[in-house]
ZADO-311677 format. One line per 4 residues: their letters; for each residue x, y, z of C-alpha. Coordinates in nm, 2 decimals, m for minus. Example, Ala and Ser with C-alpha at 12.3 -4.5 7.8 and 13.67 -1.06 7.14 Angstrom:
# ZADO-311677
as = 1.23,m0.45,0.78  1.37,m0.11,0.71 $
This chain:
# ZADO-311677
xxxx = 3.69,m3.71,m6.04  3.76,m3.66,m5.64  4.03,m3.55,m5.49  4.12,m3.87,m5.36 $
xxxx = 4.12,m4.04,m5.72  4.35,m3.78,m5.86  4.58,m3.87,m5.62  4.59,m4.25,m5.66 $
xxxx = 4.57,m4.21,m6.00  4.87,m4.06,m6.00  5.04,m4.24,m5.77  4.93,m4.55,m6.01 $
xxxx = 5.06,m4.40,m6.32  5.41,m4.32,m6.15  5.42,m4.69,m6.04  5.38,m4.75,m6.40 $
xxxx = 5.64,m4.54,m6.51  5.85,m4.75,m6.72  5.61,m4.99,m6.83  5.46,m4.66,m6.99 $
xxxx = 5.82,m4.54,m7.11  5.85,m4.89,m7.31  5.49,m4.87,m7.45  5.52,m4.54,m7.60 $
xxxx = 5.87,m4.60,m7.74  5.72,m4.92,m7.92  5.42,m4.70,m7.99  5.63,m4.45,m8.15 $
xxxx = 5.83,m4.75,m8.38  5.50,m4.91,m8.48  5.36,m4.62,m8.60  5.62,m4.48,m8.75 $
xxxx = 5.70,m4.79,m9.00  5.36,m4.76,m9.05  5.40,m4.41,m9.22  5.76,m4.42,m9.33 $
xxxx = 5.66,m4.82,m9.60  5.41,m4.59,m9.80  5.68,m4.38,m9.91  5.94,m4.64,m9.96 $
xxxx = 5.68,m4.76,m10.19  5.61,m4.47,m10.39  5.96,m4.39,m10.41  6.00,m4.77,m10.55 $
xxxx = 5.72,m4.67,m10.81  5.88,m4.38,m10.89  6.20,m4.59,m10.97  6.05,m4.82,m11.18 $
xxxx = 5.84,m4.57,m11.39  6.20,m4.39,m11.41  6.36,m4.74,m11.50  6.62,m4.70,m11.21 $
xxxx = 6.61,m5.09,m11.12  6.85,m5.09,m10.89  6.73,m4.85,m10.68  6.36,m4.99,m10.69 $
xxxx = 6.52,m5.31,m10.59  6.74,m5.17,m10.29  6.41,m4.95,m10.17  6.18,m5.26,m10.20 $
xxxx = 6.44,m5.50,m10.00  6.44,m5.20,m9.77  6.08,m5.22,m9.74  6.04,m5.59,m9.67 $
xxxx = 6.29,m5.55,m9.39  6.09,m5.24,m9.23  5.82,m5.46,m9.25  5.97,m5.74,m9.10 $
xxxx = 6.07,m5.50,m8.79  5.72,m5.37,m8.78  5.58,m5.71,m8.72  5.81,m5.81,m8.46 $
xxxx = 5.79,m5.49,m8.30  5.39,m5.54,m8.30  5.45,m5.89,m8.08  5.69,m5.68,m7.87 $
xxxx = 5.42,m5.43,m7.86  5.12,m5.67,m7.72  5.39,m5.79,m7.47  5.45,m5.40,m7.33 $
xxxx = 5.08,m5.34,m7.35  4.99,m5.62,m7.12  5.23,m5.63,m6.89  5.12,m5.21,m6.84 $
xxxx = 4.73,m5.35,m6.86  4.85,m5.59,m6.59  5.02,m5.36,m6.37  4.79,m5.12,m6.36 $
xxxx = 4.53,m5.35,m6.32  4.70,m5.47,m6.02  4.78,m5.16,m5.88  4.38,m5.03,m5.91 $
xxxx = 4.32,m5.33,m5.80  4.53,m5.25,m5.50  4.36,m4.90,m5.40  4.05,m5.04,m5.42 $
xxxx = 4.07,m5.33,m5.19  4.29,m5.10,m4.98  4.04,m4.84,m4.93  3.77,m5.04,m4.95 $
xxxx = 3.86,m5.18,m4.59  3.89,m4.88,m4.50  3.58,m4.77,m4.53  3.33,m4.76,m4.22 $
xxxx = 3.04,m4.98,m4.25  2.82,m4.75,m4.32  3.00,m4.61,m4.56  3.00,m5.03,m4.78 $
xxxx = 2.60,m5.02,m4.65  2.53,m4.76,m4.92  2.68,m4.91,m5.21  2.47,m5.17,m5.34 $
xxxx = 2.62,m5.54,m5.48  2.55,m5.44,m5.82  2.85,m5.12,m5.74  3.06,m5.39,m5.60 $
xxxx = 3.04,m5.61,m5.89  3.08,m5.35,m6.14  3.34,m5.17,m5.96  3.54,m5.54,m5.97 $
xxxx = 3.46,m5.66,m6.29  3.44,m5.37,m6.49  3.55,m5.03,m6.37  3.88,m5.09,m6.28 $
xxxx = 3.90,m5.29,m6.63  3.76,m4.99,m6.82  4.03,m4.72,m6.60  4.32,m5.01,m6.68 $
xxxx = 4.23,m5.02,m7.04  4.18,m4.63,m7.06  4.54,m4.57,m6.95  4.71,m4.88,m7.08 $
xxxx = 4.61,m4.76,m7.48  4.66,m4.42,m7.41  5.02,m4.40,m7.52  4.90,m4.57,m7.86 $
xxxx = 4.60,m4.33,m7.92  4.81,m4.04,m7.85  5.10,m4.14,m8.09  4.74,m4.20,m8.33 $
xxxx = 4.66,m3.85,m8.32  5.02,m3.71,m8.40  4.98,m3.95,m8.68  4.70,m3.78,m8.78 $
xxxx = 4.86,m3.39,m8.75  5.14,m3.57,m8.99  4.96,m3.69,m9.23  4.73,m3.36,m9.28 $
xxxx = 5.07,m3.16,m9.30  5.18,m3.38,m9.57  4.85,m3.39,m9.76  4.88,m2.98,m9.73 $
xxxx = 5.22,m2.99,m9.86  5.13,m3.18,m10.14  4.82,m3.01,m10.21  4.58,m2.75,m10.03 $
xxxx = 4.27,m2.94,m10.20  4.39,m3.25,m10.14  4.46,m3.12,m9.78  4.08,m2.99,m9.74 $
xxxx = 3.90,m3.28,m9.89  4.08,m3.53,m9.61  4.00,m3.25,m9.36  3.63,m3.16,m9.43 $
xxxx = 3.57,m3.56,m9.50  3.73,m3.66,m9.19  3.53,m3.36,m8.95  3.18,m3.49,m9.14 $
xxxx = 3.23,m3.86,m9.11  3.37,m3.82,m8.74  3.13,m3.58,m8.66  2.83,m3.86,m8.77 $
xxxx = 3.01,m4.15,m8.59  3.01,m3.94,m8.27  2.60,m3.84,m8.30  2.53,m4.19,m8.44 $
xxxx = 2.75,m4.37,m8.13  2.55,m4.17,m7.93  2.23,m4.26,m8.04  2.29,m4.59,m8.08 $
xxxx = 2.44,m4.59,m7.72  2.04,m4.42,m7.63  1.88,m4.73,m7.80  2.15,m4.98,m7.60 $
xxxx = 2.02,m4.86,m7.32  1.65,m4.90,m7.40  1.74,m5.24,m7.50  1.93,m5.37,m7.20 $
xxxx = 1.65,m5.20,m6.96  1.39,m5.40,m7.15  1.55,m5.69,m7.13  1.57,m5.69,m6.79 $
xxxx = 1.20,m5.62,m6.77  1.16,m5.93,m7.01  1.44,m6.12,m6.76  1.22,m6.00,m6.46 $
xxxx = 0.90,m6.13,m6.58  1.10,m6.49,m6.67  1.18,m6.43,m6.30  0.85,m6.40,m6.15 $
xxxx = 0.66,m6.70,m6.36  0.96,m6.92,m6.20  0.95,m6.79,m5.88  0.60,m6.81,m5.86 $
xxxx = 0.47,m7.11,m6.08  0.28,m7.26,m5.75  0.04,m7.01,m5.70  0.03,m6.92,m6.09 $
xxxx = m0.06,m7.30,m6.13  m0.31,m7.28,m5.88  m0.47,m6.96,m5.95  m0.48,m7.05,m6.30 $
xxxx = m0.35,m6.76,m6.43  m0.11,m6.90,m6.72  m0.29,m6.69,m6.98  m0.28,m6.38,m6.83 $
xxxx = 0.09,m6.42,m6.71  0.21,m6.53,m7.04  0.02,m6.25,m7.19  0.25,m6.03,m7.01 $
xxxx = 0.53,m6.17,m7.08  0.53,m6.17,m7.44  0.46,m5.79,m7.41  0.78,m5.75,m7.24 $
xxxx = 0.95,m5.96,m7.51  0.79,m5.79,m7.82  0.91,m5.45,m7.68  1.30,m5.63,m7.60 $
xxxx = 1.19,m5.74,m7.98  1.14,m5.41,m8.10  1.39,m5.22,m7.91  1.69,m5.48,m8.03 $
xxxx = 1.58,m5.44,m8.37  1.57,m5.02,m8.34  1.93,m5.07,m8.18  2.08,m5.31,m8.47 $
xxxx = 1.92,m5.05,m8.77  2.08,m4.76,m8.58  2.38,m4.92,m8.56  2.40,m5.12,m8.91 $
xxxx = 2.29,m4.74,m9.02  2.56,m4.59,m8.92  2.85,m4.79,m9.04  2.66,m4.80,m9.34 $
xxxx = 2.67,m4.42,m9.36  3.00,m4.40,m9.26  3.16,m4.60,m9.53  2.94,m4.38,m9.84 $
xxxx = 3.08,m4.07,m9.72  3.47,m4.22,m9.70  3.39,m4.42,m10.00  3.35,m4.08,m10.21 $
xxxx = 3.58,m3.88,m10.08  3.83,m4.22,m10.17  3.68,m4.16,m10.51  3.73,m3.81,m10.52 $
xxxx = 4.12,m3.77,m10.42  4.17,m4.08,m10.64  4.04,m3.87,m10.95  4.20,m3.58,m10.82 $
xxxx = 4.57,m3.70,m10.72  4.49,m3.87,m11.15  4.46,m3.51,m11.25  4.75,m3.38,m11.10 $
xxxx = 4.95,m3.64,m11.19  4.85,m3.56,m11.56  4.92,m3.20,m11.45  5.30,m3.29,m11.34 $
xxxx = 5.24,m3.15,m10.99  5.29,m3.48,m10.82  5.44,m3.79,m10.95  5.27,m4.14,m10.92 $
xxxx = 5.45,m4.29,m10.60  5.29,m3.97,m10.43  4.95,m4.10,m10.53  5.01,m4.40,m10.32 $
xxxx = 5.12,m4.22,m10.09  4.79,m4.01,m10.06  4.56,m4.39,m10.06  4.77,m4.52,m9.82 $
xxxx = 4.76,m4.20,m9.58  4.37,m4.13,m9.63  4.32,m4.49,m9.49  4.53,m4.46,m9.17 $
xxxx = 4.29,m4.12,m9.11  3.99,m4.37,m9.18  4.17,m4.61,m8.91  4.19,m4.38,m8.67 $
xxxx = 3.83,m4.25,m8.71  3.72,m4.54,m8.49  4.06,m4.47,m8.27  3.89,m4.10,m8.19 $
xxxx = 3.56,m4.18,m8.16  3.66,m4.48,m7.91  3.84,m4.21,m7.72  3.53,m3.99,m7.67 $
xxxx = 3.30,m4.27,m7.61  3.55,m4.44,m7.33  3.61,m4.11,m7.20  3.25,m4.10,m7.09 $
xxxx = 3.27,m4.49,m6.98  3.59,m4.38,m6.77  3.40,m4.10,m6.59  3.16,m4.37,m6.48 $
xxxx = 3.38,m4.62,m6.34  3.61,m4.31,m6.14  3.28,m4.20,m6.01  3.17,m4.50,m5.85 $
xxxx = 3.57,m4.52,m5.74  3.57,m4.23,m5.60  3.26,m4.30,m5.35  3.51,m4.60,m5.16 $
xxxx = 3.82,m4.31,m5.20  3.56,m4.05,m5.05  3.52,m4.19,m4.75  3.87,m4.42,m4.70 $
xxxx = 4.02,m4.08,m4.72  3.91,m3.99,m4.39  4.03,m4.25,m4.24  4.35,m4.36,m4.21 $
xxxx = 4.56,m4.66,m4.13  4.73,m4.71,m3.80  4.88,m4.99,m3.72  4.92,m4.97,m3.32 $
xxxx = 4.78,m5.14,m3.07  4.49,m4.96,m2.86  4.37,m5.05,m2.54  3.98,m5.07,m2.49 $
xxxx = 3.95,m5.15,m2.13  3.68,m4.91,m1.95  3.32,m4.91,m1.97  3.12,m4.82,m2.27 $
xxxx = 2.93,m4.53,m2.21  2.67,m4.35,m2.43  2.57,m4.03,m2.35  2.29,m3.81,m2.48 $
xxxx = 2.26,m4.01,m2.77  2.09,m3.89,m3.09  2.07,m4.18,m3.37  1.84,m4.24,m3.67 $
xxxx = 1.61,m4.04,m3.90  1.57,m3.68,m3.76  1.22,m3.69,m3.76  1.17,m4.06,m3.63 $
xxxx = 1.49,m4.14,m3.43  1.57,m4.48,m3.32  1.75,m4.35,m3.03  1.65,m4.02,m2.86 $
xxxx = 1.89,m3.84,m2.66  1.97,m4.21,m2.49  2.25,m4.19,m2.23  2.40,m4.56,m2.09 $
xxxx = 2.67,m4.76,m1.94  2.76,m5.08,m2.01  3.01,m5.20,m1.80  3.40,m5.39,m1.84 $
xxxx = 3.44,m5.74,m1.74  3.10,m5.80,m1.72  2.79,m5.90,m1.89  2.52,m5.64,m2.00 $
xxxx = 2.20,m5.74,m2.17  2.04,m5.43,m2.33  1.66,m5.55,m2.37  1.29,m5.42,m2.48 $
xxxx = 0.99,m5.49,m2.72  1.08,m5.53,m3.08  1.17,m5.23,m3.25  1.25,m5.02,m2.90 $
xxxx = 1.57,m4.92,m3.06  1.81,m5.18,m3.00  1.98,m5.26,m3.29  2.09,m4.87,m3.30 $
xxxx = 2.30,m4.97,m3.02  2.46,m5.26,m3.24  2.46,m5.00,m3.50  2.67,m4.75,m3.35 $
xxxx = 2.93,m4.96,m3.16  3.02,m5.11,m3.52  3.01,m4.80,m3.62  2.79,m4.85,m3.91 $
xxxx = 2.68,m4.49,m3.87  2.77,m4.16,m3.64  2.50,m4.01,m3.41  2.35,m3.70,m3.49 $
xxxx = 2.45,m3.60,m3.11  2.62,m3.73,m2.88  2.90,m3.91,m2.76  3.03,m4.33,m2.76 $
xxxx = 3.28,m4.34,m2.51  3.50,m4.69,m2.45  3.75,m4.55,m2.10  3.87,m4.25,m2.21 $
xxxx = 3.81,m4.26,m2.60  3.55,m4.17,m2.86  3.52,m4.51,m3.05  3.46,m4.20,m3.40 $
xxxx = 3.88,m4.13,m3.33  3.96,m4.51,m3.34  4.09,m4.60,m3.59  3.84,m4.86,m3.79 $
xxxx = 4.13,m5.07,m3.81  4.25,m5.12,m3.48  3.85,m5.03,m3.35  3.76,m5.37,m3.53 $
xxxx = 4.04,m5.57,m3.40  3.86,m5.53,m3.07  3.51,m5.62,m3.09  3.37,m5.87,m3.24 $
xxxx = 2.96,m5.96,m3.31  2.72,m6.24,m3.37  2.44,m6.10,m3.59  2.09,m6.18,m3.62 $
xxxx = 2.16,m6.31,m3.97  2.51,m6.44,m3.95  2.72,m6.48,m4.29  2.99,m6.74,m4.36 $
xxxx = 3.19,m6.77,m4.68  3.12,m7.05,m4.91  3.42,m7.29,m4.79  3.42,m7.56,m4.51 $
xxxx = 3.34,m7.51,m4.14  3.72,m7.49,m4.08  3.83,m7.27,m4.31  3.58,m6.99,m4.24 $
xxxx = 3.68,m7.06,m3.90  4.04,m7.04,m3.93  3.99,m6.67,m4.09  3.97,m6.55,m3.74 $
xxxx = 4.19,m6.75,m3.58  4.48,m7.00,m3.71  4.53,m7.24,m3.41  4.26,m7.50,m3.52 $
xxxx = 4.33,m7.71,m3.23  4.15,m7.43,m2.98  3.90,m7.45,m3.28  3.83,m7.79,m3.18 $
xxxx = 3.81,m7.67,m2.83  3.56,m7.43,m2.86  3.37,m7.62,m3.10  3.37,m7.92,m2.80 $
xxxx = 3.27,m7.64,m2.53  2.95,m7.56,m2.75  2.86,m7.92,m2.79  2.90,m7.89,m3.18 $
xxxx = 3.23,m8.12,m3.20  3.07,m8.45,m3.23  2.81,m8.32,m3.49  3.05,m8.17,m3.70 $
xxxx = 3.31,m8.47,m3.68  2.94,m8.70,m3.77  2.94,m8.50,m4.14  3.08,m8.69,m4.38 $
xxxx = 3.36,m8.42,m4.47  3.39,m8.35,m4.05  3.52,m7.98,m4.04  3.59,m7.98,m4.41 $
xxxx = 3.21,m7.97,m4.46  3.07,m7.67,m4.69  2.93,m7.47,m4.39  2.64,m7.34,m4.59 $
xxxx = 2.55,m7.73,m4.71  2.25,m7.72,m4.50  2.37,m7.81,m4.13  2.13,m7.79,m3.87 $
xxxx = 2.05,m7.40,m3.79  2.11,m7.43,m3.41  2.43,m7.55,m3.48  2.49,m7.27,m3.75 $
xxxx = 2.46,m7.02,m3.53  2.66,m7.18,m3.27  2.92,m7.19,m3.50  2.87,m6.74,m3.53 $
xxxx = 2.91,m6.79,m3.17  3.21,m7.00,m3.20  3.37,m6.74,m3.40  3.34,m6.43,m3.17 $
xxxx = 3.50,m6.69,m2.89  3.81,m6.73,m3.14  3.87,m6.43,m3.19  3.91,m6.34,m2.89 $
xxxx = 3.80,m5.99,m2.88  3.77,m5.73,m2.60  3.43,m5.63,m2.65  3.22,m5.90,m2.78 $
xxxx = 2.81,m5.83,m2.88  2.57,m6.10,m2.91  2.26,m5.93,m3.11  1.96,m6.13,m3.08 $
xxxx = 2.18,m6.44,m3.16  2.10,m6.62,m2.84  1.71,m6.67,m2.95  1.81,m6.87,m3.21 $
xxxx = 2.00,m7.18,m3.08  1.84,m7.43,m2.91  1.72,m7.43,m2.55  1.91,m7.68,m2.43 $
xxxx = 2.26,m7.52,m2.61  2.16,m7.22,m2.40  2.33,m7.32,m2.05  2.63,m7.41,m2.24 $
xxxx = 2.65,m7.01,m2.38  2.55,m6.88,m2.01  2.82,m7.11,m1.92  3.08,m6.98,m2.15 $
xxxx = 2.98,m6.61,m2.13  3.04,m6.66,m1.74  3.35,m6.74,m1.80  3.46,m6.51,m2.05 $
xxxx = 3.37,m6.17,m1.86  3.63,m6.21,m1.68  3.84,m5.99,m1.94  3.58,m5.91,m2.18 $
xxxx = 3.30,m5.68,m2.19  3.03,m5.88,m2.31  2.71,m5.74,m2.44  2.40,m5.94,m2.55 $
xxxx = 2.09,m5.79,m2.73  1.80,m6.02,m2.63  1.43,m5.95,m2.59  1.32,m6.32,m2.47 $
xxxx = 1.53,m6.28,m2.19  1.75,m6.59,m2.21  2.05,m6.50,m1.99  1.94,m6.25,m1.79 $
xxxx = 1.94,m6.50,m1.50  2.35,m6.41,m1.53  2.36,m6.08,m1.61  2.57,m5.83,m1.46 $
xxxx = 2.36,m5.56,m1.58  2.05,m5.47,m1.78  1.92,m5.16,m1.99  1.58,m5.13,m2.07 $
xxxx = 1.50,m4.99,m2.42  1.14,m4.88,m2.51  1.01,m4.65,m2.76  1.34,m4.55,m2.86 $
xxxx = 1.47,m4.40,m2.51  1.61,m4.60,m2.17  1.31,m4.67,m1.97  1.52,m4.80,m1.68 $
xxxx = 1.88,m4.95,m1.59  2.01,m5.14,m1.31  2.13,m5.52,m1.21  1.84,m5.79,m1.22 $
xxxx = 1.79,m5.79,m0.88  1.75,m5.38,m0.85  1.46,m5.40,m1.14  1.30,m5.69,m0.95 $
xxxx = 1.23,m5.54,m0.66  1.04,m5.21,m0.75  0.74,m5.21,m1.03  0.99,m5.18,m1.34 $
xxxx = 0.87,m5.16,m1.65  1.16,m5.44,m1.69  0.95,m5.66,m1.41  0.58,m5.61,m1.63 $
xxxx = 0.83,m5.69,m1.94  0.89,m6.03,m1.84  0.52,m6.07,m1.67  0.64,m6.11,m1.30 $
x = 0.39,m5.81,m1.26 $
């Protein structure tokens, strides 16, 4: 476990503080009746057998009413449990989405959806669980020291069969979880081989139909569902094996201390209430077999789920919240960039400005190095050199935060929620009247209002793409960000919707910095400023007019040359 987990976790527990305090006291009462109505019992027994009626009477009524308290205390008990479960579930909960947001992008490009999902919808179930029956399985295991003292003070034998039954039968159910947990594992993986090649005759049933390879594809699948086959059939063996095991060797020992508590009975060294005593007792250990093995085996589970945790606390760690505004005005200026793979960078030793209140288009053949630029002002990585300078600040001391407050980007694969048009849009800003306004500004108004749902439209229902991406565009304009970047957006939209941008982005420089990746060169005619990128290095920078007018490798770009 991190650093960083220890430390939420126990902040988390000391949130949980008396939610734990009420668990373990109704812990404590549960399994207390539970060893104290075995005894009432055999002293009841011993009554009778004694003829003392009246006593066997009074310790049976006292029994029933034990009882009666252990059942209610066992509702009371699911209610303490849950609302801990719930609380802590909460709290995790919490720290995760917490730190999760705090983590750079970079940092969320590493972990895969998978992580995401299982992090979500299982690990923080798994370290909620873990904690929530931990008072229980604790007050389990004093149960068990308590009943092998009074299986010693009975009788040493008696006290070493339970022992030497319980170490053999828990020692089996620990190898035999584990190898069952092996063949689980061979299972799931070949059922998602099996899944996969389900996957593939769907996905591909047009060229498998016109290739005419039915045959030979099904003949592949059912190889992958014979092993699934054989592997589930390994796995439910094992695992019907070991339970079956598992109940001969505490069948026999059951036998054994039966014969044996007979014989000292007949011996006068016990009476027969403590025989009861001694069934009773040996099945709470056999109980809480499965309570200790669980243990182990969610101990391992728990180790799991706080390593993937730790991996968002990691990184969130070193980066921490503030809350005040920043200022971003000044030019952005890269100098003596390093970016990329060591051995193939994508930007080498690049040094830039881009300048405030204006609009610079940073162009170039595809894969020149561009989208490193995009990369590093989102910060979805740190160079390997250099600097990133906004005025007078490195963008790495911003705090993500307030950093992402003040930029803003259209991608070259925008994403939306799956909600309407204006609730996706009203994320970013909540004044859906200048939502309108932009929206009539881009020319995508009357379209939208022509849907049947108008702005309550699914936005991913299959609208027309120009107008998709206009709507990415829409968003950066709503939010109303200093530094706003445009990466190869612009190629996508429709001629036509082009002057309407250049129209826009003429406006908006006034206080914003704006920044537009584009090879096709679609608004250069307004640019303020251009960098030329090309084989991973500036190859020139200057206005339009300045790269015009000498033989720029800008001016062949565009075939004016």
């Amino acid at each position: 476990m991190v650093n960083g987990m220890k430390i939420e976790n126990k902040s988390v527990l000391k949130k949980s503080k008396k939610e734990f305090i009420l668990n373990i006291i109704n812990s404590i009462v549960l399994r207390g009746a539970v060893l104290i109505i075995p005894v009432i019992w055999s002293y009841a027994l011993d009554s009778i057998y004694e003829a003392s009626y009246d006593r066997a009477i009074k310790l049976i009524v006292l029994s029933i009413i034990i009882t009666t308290i252990y059942y209610g205390f066992e509702q009371l008990y699911q209610v303490t449990f849950y609302k801990l479960y719930n609380k802590l579930y909460n709290l995790y909960e919490n720290v995760y989405t917490d730190n999760f947001y705090k983590n750079s992008l970079f940092s969320l490009s590493r972990f895969s959806l998978g992580e995401y999902n299982n992090l979500l919808n299982s690990d923080i179930d798994v370290i909620a669980s873990y904690y929530a029956n931990l008072p229980m399985r604790v007050i389990r295991i004093v149960e068990f020291s308590v009943i092998y003292f009074y299986f010693y003070t009975i009788n040493p034998i008696v006290f070493i069969i339970t022992l030497i039954v319980s170490l053999v039968s828990l020692g089996y159910m620990i190898y035999g979880s584990k190898e069952t947990e092996r063949l689980n594992k061979i299972r799931k993986d070949t059922l998602d081989y099996k899944t996969a090649a389900n996957h593939e005759i769907y996905n591909n049933i047009r060229d498998i139909k016109s290739f005419n390879l039915y045959n030979k594809v099904v003949e592949k699948v059912n190889k992958k569902r014979k092993a699934y086959l054989d592997a589930n059939a390994k796995f439910n063996v094992q695992s019907t094996g070991v339970k079956f095991i598992s109940i001969i060797i505490v069948e026999i020992a059951r036998l054994l201390l039966m014969i044996y508590g007979i014989y000292l009975i007949k011996d006068g060294q016990i009476e027969v209430g403590a025989l009861l005593i001694i069934y009773n007792y040996y099945q709470k250990i056999v109980d809480n077999y499965t309570i200790v093995s669980n243990i182990l085996i969610s101990k391992k589970s728990l180790k799991v789920s706080f390593s993937r945790f730790g991996k968002i606390l990691e990184n969130a760690s070193k980066e921490k919240v503030d809350n005040k505004e920043i200022d971003l005005e000044g030019n952005v200026v890269f100098k003596n960039i390093l970016y990329g793979y060591r051995d193939n960078p994508t930007l080498k030793n690049v040094s830039f400005t881009l300048y405030n209140n204006s609009i610079n288009i940073i162009t170039g053949p595809t894969g020149s190095g561009k989208s490193g630029v995009v990369d590093l002002l989102l910060k979805m990585n740190r160079p390997h050199k250099g600097t990133i300078m906004i005025g007078k600040q490195n963008i790495f001391d911003i705090k993500n935060n307030n950093y992402y407050n003040k930029i803003a980007c259209v991608s070259k694969s925008p994403t939306f929620f799956n909600d309407s048009i204006k609730n996706n849009l009203l994320l970013v800003n909540d004044d859906f009247e200048y939502i309108k306004t932009v929206c009539k500004r881009l020319n995508i108004h009357n379209y939208i209002m022509g849907l049947k749902d108008g702005y309550d439209t699914n936005i991913n229902s299959g609208i027309k793409r120009s107008v998709f991406y206009l709507l990415a565009i829409a968003r950066v304009i709503i939010k109303d960000s200093k530094i706003m970047i445009f990466d190869e957006s612009l190629s996508l939209i429709d001629k036509k919707d082009i002057e309407v941008v250049k129209n826009i982005l003429l406006e908006l420089k006034e206080n914003h910095t704006i920044i537009v990746i584009d090879r096709e060169q679609n608004v250069d005619s307004i640019s303020d400023y251009i960098v030329v990128i090309d084989e991973h290095v500036v190859k020139e920078e200057g206005t339009r007019e300045e790269l015009l007018k000498k033989q720029s490798f800008y001016k062949k770009m565009i075939g004016k040359i």
